[in-house]
C-alpha positions in Angstrom: 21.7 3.0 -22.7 22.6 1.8 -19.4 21.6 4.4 -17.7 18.0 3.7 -19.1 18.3 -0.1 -18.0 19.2 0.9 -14.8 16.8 3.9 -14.1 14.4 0.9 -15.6 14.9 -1.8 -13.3 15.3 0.3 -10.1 11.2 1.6 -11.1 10.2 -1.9 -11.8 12.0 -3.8 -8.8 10.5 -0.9 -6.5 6.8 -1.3 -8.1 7.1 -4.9 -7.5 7.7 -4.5 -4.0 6.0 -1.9 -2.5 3.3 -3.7 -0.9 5.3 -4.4 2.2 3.9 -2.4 5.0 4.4 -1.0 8.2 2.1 0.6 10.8 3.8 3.3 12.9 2.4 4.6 16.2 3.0 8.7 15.2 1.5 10.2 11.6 4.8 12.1 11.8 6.7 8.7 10.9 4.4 7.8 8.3 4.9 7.8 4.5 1.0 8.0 3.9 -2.2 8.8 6.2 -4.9 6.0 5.6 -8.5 5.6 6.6 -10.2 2.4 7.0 -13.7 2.8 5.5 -16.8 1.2 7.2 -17.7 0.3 2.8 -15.8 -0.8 0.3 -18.3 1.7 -2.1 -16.1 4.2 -0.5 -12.8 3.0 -0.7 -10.1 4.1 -2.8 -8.2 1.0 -2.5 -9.9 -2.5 -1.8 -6.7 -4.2 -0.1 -6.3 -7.9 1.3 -4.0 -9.2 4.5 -1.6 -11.8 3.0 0.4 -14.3 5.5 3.1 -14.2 3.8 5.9 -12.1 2.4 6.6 -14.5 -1.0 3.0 -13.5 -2.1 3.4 -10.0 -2.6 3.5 -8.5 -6.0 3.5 -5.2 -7.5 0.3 -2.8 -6.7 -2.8 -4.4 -6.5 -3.9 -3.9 -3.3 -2.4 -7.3 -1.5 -0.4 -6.2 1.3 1.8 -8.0 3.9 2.5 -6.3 7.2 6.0 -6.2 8.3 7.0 -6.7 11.9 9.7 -3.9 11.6 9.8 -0.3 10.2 13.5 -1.4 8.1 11.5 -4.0 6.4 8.6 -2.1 4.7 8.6 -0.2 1.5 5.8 1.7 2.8 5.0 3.3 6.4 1.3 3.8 6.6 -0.5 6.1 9.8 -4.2 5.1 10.5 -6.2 8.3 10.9 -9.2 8.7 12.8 -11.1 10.8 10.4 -11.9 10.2 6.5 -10.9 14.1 6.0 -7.2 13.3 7.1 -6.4 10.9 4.6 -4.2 10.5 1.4 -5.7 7.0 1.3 -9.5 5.3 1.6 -9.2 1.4 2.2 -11.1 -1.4 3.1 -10.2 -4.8 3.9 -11.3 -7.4 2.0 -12.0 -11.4 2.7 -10.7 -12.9 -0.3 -7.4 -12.0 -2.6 -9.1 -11.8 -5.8 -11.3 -9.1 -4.2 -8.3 -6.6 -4.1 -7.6 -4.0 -6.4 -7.7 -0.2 -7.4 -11.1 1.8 -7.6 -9.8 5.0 -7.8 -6.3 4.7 -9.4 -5.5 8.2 -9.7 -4.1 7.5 -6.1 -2.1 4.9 -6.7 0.7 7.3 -6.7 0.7 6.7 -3.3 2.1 3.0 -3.3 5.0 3.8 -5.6 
């Protein structure tokens, strides 16, 4: 039974949290490859830019970028091309924009 609680919490704490994000220089270093569409219609994942690190929660597109690699949950490449992505995004101007439209990738973000 504790093994279950534990196995439990370590999933949740890590869903809750995995909106902190890094941007490394090589696609070697990176966790996931992700293009930044010129339409959100094309987007996988509709995200928004939040100041600060209190507002993140779990995976709904609002992400905070971390000033160092040992911070983020995540380590995200930006590729050139569409064709090299695990992940379509676009930014968005307000928070209550953000959000999944295609959440059979949201794998990616756990």
């Amino acid at each position: 039974m504790r093994v279950i609680i534990l196995l439990y919490l370590l999933f949740f704490s890590n869903s809750l949290f995995s909106q902190k994000i890094f941007s490394v220089d090589y696609k070697s270093q990176a966790d996931i490859n992700v293009f930044v569409t010129d339409y959100r219609s094309q987007a996988d994942l509709l995200v928004f830019k939040l100041d600060y690190l209190s507002e993140v929660k779990g995976n709904q597109g609002l992400w905070h970028f971390v000033n160092y690699k040992s911070q983020a949950d995540k380590k995200i490449y930006f590729v050139e091309y569409k064709s090299q992505a695990d992940l379509n995004i676009f930014f968005v101007e307000y928070k209550s924009q953000a959000g999944w439209k295609n959440k059979s990738k949201k794998q990616f973000l756990f």
